[in-house]
C-alpha positions as CSV (number, residue, x, y, z in Angstrom):
1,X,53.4,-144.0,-119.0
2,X,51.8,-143.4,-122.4
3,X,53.8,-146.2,-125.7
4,X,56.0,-144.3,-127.8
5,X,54.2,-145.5,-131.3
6,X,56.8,-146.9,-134.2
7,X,54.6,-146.9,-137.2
8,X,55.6,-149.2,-140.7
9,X,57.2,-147.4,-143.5
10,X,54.1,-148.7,-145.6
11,X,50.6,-149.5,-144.4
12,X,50.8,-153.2,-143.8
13,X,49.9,-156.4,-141.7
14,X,52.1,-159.2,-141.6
15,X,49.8,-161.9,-140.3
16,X,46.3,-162.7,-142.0
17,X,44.6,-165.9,-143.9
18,X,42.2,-166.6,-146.6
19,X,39.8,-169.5,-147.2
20,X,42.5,-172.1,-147.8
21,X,43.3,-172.0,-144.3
22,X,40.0,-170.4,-141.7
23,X,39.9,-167.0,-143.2
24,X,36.7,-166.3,-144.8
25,X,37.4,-165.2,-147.9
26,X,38.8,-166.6,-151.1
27,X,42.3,-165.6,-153.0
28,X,40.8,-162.8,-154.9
29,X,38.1,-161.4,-152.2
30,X,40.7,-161.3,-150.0
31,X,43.2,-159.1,-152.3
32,X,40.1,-157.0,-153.0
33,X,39.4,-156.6,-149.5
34,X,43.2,-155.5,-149.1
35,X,43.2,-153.4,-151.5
36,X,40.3,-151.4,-150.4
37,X,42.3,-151.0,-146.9
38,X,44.8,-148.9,-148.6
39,X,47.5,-152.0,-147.4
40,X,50.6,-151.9,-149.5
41,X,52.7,-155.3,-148.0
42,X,50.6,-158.1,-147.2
43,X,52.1,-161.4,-145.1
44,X,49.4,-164.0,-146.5
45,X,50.2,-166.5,-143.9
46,X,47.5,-169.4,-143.4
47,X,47.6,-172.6,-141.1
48,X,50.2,-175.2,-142.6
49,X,49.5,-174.4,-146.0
50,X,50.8,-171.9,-149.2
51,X,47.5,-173.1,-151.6
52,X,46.5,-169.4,-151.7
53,X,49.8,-167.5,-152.8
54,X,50.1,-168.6,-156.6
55,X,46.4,-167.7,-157.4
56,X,47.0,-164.2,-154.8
57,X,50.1,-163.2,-156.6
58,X,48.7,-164.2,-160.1
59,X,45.2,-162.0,-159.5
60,X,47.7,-159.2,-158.3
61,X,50.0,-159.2,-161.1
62,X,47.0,-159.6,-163.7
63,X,45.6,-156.7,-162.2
64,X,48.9,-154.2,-161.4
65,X,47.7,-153.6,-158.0
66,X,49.4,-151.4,-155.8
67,X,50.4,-154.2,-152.7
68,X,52.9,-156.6,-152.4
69,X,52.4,-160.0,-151.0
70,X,55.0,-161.1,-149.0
71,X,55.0,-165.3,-149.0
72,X,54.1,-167.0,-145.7
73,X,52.6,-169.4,-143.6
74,X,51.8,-170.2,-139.8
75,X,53.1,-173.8,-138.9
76,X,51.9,-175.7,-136.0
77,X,53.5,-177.0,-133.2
78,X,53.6,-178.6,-129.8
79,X,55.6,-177.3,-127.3
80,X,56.1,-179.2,-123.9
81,X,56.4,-177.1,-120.5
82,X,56.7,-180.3,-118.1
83,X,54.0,-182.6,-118.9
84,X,52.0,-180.6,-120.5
85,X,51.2,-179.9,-124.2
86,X,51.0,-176.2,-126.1
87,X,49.9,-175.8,-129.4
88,X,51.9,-172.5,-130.7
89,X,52.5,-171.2,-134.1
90,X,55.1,-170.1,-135.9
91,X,54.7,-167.6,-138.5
92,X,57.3,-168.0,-141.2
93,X,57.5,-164.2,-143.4
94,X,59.3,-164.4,-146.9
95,X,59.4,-168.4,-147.4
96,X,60.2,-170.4,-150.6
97,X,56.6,-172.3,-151.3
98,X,58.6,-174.8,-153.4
99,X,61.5,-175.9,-150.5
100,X,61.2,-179.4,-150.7
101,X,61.2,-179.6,-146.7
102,X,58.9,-177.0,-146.3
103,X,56.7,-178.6,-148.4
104,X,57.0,-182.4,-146.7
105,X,55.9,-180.2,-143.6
106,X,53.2,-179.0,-145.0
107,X,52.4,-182.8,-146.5
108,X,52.3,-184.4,-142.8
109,X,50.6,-181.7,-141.4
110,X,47.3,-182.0,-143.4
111,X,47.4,-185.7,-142.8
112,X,47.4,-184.8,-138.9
113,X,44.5,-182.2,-139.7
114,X,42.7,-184.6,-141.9
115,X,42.9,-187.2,-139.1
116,X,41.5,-184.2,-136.4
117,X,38.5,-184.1,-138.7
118,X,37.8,-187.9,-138.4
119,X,38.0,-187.3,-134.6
120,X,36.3,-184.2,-134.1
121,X,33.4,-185.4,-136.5
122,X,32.7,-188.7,-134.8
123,X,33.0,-187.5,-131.8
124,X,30.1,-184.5,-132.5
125,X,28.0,-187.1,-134.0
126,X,28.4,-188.8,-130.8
127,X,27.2,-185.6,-129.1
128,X,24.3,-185.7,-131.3
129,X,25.2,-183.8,-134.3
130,X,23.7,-185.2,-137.0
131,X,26.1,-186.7,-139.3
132,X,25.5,-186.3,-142.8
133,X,24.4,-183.0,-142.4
134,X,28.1,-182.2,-140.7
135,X,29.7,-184.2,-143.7
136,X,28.2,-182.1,-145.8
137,X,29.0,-179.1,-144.3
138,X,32.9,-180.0,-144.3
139,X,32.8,-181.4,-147.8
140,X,32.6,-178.3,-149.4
141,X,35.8,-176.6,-147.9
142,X,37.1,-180.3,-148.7
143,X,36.2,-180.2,-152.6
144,X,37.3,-176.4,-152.4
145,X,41.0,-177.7,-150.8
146,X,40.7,-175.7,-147.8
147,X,42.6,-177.1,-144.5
148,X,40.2,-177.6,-142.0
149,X,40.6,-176.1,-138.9
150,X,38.8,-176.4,-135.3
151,X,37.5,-172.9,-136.2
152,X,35.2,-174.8,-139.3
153,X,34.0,-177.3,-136.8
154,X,33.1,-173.9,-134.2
155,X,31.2,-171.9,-137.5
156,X,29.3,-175.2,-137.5
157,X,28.2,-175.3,-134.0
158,X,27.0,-171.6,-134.5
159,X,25.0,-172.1,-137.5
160,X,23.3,-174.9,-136.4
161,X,22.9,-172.8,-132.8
162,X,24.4,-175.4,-130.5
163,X,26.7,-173.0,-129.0
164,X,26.6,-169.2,-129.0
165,X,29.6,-168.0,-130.0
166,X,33.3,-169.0,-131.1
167,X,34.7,-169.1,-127.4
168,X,31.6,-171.6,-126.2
169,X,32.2,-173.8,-129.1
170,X,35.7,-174.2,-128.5
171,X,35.1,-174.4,-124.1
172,X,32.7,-177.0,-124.6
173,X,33.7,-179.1,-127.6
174,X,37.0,-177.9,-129.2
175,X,39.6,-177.4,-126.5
176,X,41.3,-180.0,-124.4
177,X,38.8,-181.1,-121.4
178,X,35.9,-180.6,-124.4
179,X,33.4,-183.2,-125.8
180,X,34.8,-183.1,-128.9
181,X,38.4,-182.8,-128.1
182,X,41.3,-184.4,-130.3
183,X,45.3,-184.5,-129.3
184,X,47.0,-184.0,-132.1
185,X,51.0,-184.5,-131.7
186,X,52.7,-181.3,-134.1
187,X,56.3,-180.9,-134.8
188,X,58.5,-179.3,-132.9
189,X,59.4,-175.2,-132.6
190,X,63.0,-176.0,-133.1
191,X,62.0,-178.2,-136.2
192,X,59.6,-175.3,-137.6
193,X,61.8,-172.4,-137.1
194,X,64.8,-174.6,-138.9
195,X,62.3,-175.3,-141.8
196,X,61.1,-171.9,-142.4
197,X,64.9,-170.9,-142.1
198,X,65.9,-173.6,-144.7
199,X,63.0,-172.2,-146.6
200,X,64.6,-168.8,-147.0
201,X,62.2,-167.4,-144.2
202,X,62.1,-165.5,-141.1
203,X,60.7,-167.1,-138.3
204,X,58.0,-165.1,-136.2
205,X,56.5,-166.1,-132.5
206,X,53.2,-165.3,-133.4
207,X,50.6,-163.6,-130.7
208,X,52.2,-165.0,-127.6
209,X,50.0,-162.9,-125.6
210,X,47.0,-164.5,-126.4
211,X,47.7,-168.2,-125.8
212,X,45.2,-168.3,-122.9
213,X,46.4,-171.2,-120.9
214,X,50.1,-169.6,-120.5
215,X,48.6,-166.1,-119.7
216,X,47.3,-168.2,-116.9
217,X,50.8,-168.6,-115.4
218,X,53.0,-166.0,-116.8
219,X,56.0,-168.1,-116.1
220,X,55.2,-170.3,-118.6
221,X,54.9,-167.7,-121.1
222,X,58.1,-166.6,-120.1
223,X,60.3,-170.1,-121.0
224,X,58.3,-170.7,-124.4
225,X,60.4,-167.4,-125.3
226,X,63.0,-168.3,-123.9
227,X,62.9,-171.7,-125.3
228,X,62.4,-170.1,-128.9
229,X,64.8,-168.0,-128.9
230,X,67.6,-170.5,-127.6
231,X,66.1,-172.4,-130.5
232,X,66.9,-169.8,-133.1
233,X,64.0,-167.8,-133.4
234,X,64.1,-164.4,-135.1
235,X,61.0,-162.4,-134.2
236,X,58.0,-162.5,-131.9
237,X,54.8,-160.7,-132.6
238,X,54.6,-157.4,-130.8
239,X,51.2,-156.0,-132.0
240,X,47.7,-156.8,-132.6
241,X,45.2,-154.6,-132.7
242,X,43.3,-156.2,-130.2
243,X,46.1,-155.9,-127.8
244,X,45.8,-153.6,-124.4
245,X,48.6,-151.5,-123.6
246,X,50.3,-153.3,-120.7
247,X,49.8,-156.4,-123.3
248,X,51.6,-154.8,-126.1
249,X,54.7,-153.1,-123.4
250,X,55.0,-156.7,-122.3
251,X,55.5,-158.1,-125.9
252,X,57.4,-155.2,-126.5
253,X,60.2,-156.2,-123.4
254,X,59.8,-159.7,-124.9
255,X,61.5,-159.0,-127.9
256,X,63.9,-156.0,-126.2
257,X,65.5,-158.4,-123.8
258,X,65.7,-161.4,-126.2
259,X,67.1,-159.2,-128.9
260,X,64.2,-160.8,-131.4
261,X,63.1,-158.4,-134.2
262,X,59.3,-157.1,-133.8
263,X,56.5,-158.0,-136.2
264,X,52.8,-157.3,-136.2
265,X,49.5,-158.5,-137.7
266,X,45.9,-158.7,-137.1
267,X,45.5,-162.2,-137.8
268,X,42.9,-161.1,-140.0
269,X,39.9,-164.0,-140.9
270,X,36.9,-161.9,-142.1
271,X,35.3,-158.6,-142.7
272,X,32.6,-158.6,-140.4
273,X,35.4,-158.6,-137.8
274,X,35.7,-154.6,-137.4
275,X,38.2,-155.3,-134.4
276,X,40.5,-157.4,-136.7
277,X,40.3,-155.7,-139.4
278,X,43.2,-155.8,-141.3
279,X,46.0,-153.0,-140.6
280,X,43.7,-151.8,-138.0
281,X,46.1,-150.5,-135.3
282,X,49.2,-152.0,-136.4
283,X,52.5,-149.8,-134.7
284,X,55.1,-151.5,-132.2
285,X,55.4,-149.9,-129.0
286,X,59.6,-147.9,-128.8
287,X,62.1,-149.1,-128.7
288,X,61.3,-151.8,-131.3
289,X,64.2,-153.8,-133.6
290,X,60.8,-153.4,-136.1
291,X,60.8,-156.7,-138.6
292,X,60.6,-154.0,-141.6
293,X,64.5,-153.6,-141.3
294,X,65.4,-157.1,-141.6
295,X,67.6,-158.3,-145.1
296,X,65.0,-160.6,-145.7
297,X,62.1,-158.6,-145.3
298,X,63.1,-154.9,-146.1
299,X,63.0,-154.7,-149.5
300,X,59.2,-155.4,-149.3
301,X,59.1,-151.7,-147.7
302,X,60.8,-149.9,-150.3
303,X,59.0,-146.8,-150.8
């Protein structure tokens, strides 16, 4: 049976990031490039950080452009299913960037990232990469105050033709079992879910369809929902554009049967993505609690 579509009051995507996180472009290119998608409520949610909202929200009021950005950010954390480790994020939509918790996440998390890079980069110059010329590389998204992210260490790999693509460089080098590998202990998801609530936020699940080691064993995928929602989550991502139907009915039951609201995003990084591009394909699949009508996110929405 064909999805019933549910489309957003306004054109919009409620997951996406910017330089200051692994998104390619800067504050303003990315409102530009938002602007030129005709997108009218934009979640600007990068990894552990909010560096990009004041100079986003600054560059759209200086302008009077037509979109409104909603505040956000995607918070890492480790999840245990038995002995093993998880990495899943947490989207938080509408948070206060100057919560003083929020913000002491936000503080230990780049000290967790900024000891990956240590790790990632020795081990890669072990591997033969040469290491000034990697130092380099990372020391301008350092001067620029961009959190580095395994995706940074993956562009490098590519450009210097080591690997072929994104999903080689994290196989070989990025992901646990790889040369480069580096365990990082994250919070919690009941501690990130508490923050971003403390933070005036909604808590999202993002994209739990595409964590690929839990799509591997289904039951896995089931209990992290479980185990979210039993922790207080409020929402769980329901639609990327890159999702396949039976995908997107699955995430659809997810939030149906855990009474979670449903949000949606193309966890847009660059243009030269055309399969990500941002509000490409963005409608939840009926019957959908859709994440427009909740209090804290609604008035975003107003036509």
């Amino acid at each position: 049976m064909d999805l019933i579509p549910v489309y957003p009051p306004l054109k919009s995507d409620l997951h996406s990031h910017t330089a200051c996180s692994d998104g390619k472009l800067s504050p303003v290119e990315y409102i530009d490039y938002a602007v030129a998608r005709e997108i009218r409520v934009l979640a600007l949610t990068d990894h552990d950080n909010m560096n990009a909202l004041e100079p986003v929200l600054k560059y759209v009021k200086d302008k009077d452009l037509p979109i409104r950005i909603i505040p956000g950010i995607e918070l890492s954390t480790t999840w245990m299913e038995g002995t093993c480790p998880y990495q899943i994020h947490i989207v938080g939509l509408n948070c206060d960037p100057s919560n003083a918790r929020l913000q002491e996440i936000i503080r230990i998390n780049k000290e967790k990232r900024d000891y990956r890079v240590e790790v990632i980069s020795a081990k890669l110059v072990k591997n033969g990469v040469d290491a000034k010329d990697l130092a380099d590389y990372l020391s301008v998204y350092q001067q620029a105050g961009t959190f580095i992210t395994r995706k940074h260490f993956a562009d490098y790999l590519i450009k210097n033709h080591i690997v072929p693509d994104n999903s080689a460089a994290f196989d070989k080098y990025l992901t646990k079992g790889g040369l480069a590998y580096c365990k990082v202990e994250w919070g919690s998801i009941p501690e990130a879910v508490k923050v971003i609530k403390d933070a005036g936020g909604v808590p999202v699940l993002a994209h739990p369809m595409r964590y690929k080691e839990l799509n591997k064993k289904t039951k896995y995928r089931d209990r992290l929902v479980d185990y979210y929602t039993e922790q207080g989550g409020v929402a769980i991502e329901t639609a990327h554009p890159m999702m396949k139907s039976e995908e997107k009915k699955v995430a659809r039951d997810y939030a149906s049967s855990h009474d979670l609201y449903s949000s949606y995003g193309s966890d847009f990084h660059e243009r030269n993505v055309p399969e990500r591009a941002m509000g490409r394909d963005l409608w939840l699949a009926a019957p959908s609690k859709p994440i427009w009508e909740h209090d804290q996110i609604k008035d975003y929405f107003k036509q």
